[in-house]
py3Dmol code that shows the C-alpha trace and the ligand (Angstrom):
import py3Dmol

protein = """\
ATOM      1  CA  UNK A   1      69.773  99.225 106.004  1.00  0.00           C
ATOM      2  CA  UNK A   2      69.065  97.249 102.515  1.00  0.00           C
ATOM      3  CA  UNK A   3      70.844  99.319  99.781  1.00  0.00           C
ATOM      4  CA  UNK A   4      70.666  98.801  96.370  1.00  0.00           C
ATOM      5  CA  UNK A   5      74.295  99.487  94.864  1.00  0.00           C
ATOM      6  CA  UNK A   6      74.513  99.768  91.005  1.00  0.00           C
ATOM      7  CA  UNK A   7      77.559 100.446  89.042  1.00  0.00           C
ATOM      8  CA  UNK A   8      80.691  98.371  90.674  1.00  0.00           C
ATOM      9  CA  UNK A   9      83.377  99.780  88.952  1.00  0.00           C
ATOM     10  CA  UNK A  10      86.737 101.274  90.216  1.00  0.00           C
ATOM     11  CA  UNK A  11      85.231 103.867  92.513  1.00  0.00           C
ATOM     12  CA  UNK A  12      81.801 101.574  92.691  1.00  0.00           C
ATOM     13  CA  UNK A  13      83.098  98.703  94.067  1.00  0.00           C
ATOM     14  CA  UNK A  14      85.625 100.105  97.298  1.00  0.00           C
ATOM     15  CA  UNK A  15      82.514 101.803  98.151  1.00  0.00           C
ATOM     16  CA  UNK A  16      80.091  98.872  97.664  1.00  0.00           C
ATOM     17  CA  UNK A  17      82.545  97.551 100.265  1.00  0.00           C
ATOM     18  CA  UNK A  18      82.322  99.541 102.886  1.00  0.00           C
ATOM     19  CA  UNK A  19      78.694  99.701 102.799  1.00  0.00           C
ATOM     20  CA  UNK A  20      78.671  95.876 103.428  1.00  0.00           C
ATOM     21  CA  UNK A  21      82.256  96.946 106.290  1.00  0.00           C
ATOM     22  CA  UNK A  22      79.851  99.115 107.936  1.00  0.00           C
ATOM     23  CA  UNK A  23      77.016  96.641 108.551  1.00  0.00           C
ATOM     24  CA  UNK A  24      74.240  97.053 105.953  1.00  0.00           C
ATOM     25  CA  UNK A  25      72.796  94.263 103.499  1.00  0.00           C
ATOM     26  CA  UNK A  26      73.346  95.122  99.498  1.00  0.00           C
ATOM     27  CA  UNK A  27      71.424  94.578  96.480  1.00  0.00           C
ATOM     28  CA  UNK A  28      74.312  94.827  94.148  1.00  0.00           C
ATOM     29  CA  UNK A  29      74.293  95.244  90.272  1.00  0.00           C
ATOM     30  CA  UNK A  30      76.668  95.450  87.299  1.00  0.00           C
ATOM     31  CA  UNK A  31      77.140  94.395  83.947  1.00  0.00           C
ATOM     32  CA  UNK A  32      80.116  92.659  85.200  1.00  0.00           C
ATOM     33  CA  UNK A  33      79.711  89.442  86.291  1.00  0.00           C
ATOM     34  CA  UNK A  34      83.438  89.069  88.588  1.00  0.00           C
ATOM     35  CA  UNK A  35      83.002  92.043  90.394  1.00  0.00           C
ATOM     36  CA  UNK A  36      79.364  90.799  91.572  1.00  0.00           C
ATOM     37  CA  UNK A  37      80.607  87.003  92.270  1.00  0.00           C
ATOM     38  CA  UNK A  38      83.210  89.192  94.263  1.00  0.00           C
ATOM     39  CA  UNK A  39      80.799  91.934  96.404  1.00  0.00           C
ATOM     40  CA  UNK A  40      78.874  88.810  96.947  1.00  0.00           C
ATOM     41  CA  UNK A  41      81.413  86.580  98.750  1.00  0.00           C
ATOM     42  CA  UNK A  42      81.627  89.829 101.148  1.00  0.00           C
ATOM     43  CA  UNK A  43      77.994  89.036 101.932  1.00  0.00           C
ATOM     44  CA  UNK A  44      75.701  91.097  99.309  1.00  0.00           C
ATOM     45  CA  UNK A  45      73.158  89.722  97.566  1.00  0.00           C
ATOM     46  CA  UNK A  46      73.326  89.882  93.665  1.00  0.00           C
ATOM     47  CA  UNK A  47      70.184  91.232  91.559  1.00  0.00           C
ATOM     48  CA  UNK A  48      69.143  90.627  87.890  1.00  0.00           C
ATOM     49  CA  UNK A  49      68.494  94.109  87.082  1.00  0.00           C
ATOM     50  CA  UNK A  50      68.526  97.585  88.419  1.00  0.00           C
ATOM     51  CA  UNK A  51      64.990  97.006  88.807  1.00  0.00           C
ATOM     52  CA  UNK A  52      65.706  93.621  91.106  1.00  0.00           C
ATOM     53  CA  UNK A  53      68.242  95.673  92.753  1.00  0.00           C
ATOM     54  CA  UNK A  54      65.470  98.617  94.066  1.00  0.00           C
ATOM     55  CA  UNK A  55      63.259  96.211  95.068  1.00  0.00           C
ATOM     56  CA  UNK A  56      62.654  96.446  98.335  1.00  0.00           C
ATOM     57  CA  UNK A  57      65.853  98.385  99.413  1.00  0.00           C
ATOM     58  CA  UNK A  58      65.508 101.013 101.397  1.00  0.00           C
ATOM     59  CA  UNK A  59      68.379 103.261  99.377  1.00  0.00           C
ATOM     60  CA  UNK A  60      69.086 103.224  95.734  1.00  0.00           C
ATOM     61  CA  UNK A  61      72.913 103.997  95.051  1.00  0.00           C
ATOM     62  CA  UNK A  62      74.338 104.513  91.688  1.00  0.00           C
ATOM     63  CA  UNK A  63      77.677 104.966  90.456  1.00  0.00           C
ATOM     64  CA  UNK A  64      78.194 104.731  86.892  1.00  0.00           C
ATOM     65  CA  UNK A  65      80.822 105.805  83.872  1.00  0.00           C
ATOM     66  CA  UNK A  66      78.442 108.729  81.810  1.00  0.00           C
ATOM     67  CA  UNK A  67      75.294 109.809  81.399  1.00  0.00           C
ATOM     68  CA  UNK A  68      74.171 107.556  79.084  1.00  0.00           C
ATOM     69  CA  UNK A  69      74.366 105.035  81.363  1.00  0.00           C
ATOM     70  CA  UNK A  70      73.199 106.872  84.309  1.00  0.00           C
ATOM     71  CA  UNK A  71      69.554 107.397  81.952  1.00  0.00           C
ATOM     72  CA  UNK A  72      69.751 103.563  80.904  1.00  0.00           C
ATOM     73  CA  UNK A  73      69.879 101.998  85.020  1.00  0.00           C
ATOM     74  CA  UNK A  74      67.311 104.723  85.806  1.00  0.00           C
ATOM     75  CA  UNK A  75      64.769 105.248  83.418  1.00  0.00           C
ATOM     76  CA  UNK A  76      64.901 102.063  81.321  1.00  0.00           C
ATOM     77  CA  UNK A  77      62.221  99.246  81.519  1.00  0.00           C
ATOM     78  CA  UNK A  78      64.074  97.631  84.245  1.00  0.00           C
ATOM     79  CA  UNK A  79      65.595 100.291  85.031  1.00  0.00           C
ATOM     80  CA  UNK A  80      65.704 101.754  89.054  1.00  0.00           C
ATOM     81  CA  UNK A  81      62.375 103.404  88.715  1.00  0.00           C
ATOM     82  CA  UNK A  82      60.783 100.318  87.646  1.00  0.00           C
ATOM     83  CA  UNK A  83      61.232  99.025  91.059  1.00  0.00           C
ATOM     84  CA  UNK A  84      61.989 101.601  93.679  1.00  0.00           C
ATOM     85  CA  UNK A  85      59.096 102.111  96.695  1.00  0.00           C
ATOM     86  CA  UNK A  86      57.406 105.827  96.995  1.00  0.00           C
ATOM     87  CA  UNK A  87      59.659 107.884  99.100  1.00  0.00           C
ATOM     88  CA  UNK A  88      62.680 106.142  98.711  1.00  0.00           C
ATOM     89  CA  UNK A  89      66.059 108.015  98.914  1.00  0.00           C
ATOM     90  CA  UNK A  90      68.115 107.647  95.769  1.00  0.00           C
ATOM     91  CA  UNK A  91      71.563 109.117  94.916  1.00  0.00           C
ATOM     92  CA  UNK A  92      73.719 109.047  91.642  1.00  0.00           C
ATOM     93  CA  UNK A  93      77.410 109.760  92.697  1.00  0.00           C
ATOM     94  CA  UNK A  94      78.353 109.502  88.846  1.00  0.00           C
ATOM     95  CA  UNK A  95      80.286 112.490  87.224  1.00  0.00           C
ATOM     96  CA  UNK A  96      77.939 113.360  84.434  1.00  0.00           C
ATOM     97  CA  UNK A  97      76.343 116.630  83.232  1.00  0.00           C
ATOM     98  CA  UNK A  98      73.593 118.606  85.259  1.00  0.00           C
ATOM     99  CA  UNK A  99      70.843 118.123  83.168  1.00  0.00           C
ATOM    100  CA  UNK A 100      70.417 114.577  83.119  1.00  0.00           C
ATOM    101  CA  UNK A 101      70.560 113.912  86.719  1.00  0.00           C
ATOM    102  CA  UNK A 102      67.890 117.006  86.555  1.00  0.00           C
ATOM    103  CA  UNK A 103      65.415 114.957  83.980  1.00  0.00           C
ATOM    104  CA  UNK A 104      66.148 111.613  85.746  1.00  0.00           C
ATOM    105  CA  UNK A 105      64.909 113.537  89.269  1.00  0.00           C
ATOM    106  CA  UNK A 106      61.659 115.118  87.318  1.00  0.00           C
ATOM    107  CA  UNK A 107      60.949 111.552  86.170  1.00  0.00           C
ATOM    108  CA  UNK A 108      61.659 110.300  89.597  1.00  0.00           C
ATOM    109  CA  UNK A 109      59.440 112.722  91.230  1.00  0.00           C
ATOM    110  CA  UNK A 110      56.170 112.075  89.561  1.00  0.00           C
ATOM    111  CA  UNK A 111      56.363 108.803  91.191  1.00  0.00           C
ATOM    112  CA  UNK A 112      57.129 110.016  94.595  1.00  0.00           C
ATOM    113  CA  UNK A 113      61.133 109.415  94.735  1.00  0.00           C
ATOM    114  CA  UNK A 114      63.440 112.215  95.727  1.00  0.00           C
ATOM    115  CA  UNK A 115      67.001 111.831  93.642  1.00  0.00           C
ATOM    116  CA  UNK A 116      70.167 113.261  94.703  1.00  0.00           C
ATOM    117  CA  UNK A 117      73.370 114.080  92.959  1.00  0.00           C
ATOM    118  CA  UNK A 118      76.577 113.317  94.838  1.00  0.00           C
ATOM    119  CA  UNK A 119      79.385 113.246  93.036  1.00  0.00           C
ATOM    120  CA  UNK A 120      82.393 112.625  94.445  1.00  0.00           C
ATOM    121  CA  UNK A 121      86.513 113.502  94.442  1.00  0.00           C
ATOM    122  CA  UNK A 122      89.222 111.370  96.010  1.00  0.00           C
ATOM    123  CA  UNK A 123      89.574 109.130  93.334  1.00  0.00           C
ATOM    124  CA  UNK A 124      89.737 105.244  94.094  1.00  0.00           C
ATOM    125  CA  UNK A 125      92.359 105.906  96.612  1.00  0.00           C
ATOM    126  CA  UNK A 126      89.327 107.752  98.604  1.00  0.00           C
ATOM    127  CA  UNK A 127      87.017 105.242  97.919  1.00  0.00           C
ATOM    128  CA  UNK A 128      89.328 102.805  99.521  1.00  0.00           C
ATOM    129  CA  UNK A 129      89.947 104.586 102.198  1.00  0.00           C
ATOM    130  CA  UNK A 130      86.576 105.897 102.953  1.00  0.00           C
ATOM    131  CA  UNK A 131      87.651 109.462 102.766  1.00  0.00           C
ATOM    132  CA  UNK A 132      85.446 110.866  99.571  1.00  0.00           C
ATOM    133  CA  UNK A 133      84.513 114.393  99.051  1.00  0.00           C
ATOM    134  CA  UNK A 134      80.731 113.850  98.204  1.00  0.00           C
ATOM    135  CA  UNK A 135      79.030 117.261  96.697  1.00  0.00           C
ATOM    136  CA  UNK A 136      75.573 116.571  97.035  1.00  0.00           C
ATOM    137  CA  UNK A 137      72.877 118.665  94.996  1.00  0.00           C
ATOM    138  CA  UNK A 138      69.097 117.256  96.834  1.00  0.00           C
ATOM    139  CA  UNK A 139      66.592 118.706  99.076  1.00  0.00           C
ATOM    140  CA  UNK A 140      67.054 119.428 102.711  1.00  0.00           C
ATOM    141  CA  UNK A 141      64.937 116.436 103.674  1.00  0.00           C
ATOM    142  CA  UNK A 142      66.969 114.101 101.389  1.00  0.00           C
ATOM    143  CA  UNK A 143      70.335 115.614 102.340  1.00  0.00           C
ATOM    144  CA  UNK A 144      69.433 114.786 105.869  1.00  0.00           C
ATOM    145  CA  UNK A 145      68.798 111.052 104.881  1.00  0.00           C
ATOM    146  CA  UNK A 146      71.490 110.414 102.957  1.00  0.00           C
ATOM    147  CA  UNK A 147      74.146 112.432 104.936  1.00  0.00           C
ATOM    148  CA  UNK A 148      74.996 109.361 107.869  1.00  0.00           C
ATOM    149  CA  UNK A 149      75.232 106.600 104.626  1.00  0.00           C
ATOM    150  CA  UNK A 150      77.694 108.885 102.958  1.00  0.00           C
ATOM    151  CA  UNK A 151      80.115 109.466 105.905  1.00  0.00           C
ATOM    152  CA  UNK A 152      80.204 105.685 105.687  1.00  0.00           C
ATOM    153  CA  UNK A 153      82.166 106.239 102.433  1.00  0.00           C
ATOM    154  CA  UNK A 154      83.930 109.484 102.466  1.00  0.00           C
ATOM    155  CA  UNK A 155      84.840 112.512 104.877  1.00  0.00           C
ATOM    156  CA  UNK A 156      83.821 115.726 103.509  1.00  0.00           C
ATOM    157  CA  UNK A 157      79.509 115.779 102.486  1.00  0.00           C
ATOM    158  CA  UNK A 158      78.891 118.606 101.430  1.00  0.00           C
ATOM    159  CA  UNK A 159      75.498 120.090 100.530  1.00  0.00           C
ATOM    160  CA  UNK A 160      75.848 122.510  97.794  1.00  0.00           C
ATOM    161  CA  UNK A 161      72.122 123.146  97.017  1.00  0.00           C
ATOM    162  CA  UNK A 162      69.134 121.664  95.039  1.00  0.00           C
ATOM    163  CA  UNK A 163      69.601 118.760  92.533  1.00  0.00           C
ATOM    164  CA  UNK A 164      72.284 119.127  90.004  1.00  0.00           C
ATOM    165  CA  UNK A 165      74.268 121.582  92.145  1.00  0.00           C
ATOM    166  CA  UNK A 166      76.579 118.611  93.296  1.00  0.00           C
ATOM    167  CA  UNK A 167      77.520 118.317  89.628  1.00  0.00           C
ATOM    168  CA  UNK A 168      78.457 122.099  88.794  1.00  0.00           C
ATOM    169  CA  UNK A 169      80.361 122.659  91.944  1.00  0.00           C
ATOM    170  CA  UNK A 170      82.234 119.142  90.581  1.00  0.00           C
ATOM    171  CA  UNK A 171      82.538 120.185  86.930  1.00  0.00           C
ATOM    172  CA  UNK A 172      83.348 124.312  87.946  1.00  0.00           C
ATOM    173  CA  UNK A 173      86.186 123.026  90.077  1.00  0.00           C
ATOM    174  CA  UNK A 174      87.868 120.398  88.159  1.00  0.00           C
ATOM    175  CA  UNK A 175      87.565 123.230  84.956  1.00  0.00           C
ATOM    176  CA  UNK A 176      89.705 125.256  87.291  1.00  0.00           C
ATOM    177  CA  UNK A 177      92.081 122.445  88.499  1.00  0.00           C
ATOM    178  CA  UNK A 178      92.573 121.954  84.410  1.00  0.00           C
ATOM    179  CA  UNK A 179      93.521 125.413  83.909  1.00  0.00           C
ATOM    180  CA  UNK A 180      95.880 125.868  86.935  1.00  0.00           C
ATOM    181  CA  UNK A 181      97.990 122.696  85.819  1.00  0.00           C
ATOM    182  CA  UNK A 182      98.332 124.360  82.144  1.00  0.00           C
ATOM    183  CA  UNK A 183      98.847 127.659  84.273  1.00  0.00           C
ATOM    184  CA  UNK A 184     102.004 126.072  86.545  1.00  0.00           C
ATOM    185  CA  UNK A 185     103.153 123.835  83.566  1.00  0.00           C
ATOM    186  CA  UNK A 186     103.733 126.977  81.087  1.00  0.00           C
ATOM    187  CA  UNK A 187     105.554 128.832  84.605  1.00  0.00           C
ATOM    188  CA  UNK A 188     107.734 126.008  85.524  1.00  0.00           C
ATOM    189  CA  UNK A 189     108.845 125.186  81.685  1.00  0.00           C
ATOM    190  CA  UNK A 190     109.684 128.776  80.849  1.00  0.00           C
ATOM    191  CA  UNK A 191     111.713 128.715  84.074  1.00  0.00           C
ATOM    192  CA  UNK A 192     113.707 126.052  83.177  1.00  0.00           C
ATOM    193  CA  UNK A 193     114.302 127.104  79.324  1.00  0.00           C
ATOM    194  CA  UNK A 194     115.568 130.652  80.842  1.00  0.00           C
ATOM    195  CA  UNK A 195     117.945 128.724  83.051  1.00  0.00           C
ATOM    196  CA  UNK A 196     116.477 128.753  86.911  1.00  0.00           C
ATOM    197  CA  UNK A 197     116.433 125.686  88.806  1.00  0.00           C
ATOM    198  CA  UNK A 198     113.280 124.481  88.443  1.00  0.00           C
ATOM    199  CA  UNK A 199     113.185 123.821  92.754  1.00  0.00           C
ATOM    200  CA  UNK A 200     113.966 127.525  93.336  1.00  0.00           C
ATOM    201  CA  UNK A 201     111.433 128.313  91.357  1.00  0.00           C
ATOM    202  CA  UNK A 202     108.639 126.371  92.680  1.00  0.00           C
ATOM    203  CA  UNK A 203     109.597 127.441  95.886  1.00  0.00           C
ATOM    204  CA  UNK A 204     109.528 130.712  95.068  1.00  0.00           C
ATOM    205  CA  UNK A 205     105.831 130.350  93.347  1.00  0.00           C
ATOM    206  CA  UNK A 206     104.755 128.528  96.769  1.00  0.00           C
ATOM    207  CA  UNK A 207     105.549 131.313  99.166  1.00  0.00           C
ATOM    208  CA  UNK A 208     104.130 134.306  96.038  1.00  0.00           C
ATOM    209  CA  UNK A 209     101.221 134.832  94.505  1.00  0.00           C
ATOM    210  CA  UNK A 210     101.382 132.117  91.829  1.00  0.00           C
ATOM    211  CA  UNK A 211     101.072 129.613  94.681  1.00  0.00           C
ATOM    212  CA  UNK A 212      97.513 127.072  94.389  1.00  0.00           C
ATOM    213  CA  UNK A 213      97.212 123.615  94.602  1.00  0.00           C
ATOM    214  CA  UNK A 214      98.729 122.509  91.210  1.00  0.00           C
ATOM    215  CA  UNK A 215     101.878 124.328  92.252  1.00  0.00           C
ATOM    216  CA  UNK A 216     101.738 123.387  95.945  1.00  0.00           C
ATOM    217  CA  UNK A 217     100.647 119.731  96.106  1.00  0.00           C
ATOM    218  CA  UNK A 218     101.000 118.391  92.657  1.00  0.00           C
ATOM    219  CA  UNK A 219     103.784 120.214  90.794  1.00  0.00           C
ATOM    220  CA  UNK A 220     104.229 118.948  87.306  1.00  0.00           C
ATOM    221  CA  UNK A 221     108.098 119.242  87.271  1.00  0.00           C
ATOM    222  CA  UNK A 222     109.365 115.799  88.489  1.00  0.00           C
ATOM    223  CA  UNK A 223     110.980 115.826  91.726  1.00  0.00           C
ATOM    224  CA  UNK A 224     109.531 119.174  92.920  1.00  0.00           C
ATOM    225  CA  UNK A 225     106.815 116.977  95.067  1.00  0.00           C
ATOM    226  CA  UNK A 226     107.600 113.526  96.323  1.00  0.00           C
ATOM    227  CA  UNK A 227     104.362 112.584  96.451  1.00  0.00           C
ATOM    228  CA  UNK A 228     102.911 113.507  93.542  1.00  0.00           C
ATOM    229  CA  UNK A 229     102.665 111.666  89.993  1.00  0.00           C
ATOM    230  CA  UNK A 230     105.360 114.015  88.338  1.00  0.00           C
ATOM    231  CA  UNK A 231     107.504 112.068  90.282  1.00  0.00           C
ATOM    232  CA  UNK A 232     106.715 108.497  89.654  1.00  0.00           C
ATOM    233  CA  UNK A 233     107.009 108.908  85.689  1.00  0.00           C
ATOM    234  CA  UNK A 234     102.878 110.638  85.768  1.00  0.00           C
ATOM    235  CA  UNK A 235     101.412 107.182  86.824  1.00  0.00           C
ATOM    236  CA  UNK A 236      98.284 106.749  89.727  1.00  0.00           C
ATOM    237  CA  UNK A 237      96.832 109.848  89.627  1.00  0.00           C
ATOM    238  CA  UNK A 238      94.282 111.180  88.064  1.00  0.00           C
ATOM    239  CA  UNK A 239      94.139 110.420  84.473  1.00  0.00           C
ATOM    240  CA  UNK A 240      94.045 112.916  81.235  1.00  0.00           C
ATOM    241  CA  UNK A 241      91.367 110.801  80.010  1.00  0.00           C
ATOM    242  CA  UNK A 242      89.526 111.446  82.810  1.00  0.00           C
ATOM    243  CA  UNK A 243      89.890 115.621  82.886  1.00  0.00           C
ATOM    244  CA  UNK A 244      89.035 115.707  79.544  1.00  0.00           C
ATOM    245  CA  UNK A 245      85.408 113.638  80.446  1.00  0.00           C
ATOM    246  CA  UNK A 246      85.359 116.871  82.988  1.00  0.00           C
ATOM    247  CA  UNK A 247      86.350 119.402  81.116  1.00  0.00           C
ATOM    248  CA  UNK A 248      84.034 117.953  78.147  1.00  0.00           C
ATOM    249  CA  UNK A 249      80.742 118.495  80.852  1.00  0.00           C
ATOM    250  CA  UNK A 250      82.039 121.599  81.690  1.00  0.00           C
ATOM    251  CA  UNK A 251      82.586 123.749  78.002  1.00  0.00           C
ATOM    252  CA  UNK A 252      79.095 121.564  77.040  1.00  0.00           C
ATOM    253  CA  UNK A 253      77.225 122.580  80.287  1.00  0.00           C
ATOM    254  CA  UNK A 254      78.911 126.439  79.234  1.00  0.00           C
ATOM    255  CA  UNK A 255      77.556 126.199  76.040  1.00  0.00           C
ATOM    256  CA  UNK A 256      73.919 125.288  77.372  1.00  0.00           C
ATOM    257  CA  UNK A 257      74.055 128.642  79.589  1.00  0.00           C
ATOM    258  CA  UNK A 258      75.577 130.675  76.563  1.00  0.00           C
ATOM    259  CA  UNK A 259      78.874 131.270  79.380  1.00  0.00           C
ATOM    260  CA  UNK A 260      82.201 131.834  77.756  1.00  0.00           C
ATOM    261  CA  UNK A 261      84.994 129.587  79.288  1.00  0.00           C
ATOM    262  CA  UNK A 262      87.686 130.486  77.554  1.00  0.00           C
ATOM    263  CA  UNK A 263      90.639 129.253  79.253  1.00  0.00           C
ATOM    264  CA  UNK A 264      88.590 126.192  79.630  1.00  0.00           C
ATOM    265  CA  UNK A 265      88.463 125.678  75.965  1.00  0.00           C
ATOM    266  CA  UNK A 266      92.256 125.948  75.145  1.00  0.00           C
ATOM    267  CA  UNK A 267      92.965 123.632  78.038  1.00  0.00           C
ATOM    268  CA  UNK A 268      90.492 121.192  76.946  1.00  0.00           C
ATOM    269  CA  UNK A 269      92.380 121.153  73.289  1.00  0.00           C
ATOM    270  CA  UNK A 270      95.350 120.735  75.298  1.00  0.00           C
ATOM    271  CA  UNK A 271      94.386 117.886  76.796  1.00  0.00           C
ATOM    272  CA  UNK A 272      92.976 116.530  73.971  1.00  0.00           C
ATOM    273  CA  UNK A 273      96.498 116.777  72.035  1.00  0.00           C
ATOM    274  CA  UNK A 274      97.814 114.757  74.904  1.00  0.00           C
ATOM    275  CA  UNK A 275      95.476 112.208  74.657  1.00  0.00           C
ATOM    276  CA  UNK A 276      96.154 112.316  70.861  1.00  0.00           C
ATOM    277  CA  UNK A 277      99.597 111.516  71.553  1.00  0.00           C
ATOM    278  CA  UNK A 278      99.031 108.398  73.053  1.00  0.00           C
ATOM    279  CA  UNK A 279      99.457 110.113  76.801  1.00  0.00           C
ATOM    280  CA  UNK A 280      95.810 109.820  77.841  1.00  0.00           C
ATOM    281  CA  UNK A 281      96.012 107.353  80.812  1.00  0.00           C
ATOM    282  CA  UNK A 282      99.425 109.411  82.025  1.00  0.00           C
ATOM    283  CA  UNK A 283      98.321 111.594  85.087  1.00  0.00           C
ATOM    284  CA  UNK A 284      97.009 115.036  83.538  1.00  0.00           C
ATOM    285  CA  UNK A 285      99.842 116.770  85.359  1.00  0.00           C
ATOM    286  CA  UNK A 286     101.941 115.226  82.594  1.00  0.00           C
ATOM    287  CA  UNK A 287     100.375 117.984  80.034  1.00  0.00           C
ATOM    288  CA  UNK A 288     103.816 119.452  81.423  1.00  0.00           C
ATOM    289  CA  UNK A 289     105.368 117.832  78.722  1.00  0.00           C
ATOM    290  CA  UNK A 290     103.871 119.795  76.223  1.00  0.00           C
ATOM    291  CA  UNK A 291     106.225 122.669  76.861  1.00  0.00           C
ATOM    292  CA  UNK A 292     109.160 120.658  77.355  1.00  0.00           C
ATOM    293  CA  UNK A 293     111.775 120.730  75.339  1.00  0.00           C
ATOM    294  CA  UNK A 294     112.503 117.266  73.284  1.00  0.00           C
ATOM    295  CA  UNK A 295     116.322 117.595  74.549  1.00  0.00           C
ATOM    296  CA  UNK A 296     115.072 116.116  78.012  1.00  0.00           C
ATOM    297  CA  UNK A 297     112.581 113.673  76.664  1.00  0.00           C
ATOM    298  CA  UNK A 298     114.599 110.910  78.288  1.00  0.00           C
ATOM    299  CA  UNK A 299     113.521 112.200  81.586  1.00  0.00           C
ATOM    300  CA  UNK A 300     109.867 112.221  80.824  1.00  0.00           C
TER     301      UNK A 300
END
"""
ligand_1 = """\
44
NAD
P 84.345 102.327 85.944
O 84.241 102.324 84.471
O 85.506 101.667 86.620
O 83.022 101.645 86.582
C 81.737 101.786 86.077
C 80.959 100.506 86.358
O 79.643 100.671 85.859
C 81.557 99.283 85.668
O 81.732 98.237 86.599
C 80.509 98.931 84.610
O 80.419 97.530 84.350
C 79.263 99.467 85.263
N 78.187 99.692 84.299
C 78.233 100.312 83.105
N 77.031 100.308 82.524
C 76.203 99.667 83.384
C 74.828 99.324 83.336
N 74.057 99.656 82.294
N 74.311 98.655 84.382
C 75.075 98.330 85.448
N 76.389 98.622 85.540
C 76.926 99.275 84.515
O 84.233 103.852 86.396
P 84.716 104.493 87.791
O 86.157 104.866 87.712
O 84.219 103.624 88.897
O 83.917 105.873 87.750
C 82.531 105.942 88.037
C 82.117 107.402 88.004
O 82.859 108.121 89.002
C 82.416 108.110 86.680
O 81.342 108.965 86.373
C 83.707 108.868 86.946
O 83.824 110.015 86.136
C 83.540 109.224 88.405
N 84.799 109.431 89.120
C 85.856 108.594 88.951
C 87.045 108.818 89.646
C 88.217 107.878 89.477
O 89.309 108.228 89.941
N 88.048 106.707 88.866
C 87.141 109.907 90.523
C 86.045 110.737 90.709
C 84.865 110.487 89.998
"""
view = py3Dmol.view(width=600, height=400)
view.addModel(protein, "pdb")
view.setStyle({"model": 0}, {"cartoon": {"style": "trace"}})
view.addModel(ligand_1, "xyz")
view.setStyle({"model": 1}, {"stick": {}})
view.zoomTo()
view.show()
């Protein structure tokens, strides 16, 4: 199948690869010219525009940083729309808010294009490795299309409903991830400040009611999980910078449907004091170390 790919970043461009693993010929754009020179070497074709790019392919694919961008590559002059056929499939797997991917699909529409959302979790280790969660918001019909393209680049598709939906099961989600982490952080400092070892504790917690994902998979407290970032000084996870892009759609998409999120909102200042501290890129499991006392800062 001729794809057009747009957006070749960090998640973009493992995908963009396996596209082109898995047999199909790619229109490929970015504003960066290495990663194109790259994509192309792999046997993809390089366009001028996102305009060149949906000419003629028979699947538009963007992945992009925010939602600026995502109504730039769409709806600008030489934007996708500018060059997409009637009834082409088109997906944006960016993280952005609702709305946009909502006003991009209305534009889309009057001109005969169905647009998905699909954005995705897994982070670039996923896109690597071809195992992406993909929440898809689109119509039946589209779902259907796109479905066989996106097992190509992850594992779990999941259709979550009409256009946008993809987005607020993404945003609802990582709002909760963001709270449990603050939630297990606060748990396993106090423990340690009232004198408990910290691995009785989190075993405890993972066989009680406290137990979730943050606790179970991804403790904060270093050594608790060998796996996890906590345990190789916060690095390759997911970054705070990143939750707080999530957490930003999520209190702003709250705000737009007059919903209270209140835990949300301390967690996002939270974050935002990390970040503030210079800790941004850390893994956001590191927001541990606002409850730790400065006595053990050595071991951070
Ligand atoms: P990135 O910044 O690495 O890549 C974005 C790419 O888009 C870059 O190559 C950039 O040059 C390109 N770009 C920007 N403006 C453009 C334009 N006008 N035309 C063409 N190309 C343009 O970002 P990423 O990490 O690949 O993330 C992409 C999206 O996926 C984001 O919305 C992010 O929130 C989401 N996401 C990222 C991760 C992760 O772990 N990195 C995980 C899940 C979801």
């Amino acid at each position: 199948m001729k794809i057009a790919f747009i957006g070749l970043g960090n998640m973009g461009a493992p995908m963009a690869r396996n596209l082109i693993k898995a047999g199909h010929a790619l229109n490929l754009f970015d504003l960066n010219q290495a990663v194109l020179k790259e994509l192309a070497e792999l046997g993809g074709t390089i366009s001028s525009s996102p305009r060149d790019a949906a000419q003629g392919a028979e699947l538009v694919i963007t992945m992009l940083p925010a939602a600026a961008h995502v109504r730039s590559v769409w709806l600008n002059e030489d934007g996708v729309l500018a060059g997409i056929g009637k009834g082409v499939p088109a997906v944006d797997c960016s993280t952005i808010d609702p709305q946009t991917i909502r006003d991009v699909a209305a534009a889309a529409a009057k001109q005969g294009v169905a647009v998905a959302d699909a954005p995705v979790s897994g982070g670039t280790g996923g896109a690597q490795a071809g195992t992406l969660t993909f929440m898809v918001g689109a119509n039946p019909e589209l779902f259907a299309t796109l479905q066989p393209v996106l097992a190509q680049m992850g594992r779990n598709i999941v259709h979550c409903g009409k256009v946008g939906t993809g987005q607020i099961a993404k945003i609802c989600n990582n709002l909760l991830l963001a709270i449990s982490m603050v939630g297990v952080s606060e748990a396993m400092a106090l423990g340690d400040a009232l004198g408990i070892d910290t691995s009785v504790l989190a075993g405890i917690i993972n066989s009680s009611t406290g137990r979730c994902w943050s606790s179970e998979m991804y403790n904060p407290w270093p050594g608790i999980v060998e796996t996890a970032p906590a345990s190789r000084g916060y690095t390759g996870g997911f970054g705070a910078e990143l939750m707080l892009k999530d957490l930003g759609l999520a209190t702003e998409a709250a705000r737009q449907a007059h919903q209270p999120v209140v835990l949300g909102a301390v967690a996002q200042q939270l974050y935002q004091a990390m970040s503030q501290r210079g800790d941004g890129g850390k893994d956001f499991s590191a927001i541990i170390n606002s409850y730790r006392k400065p006595a053990i800062e050595g071991q951070r």
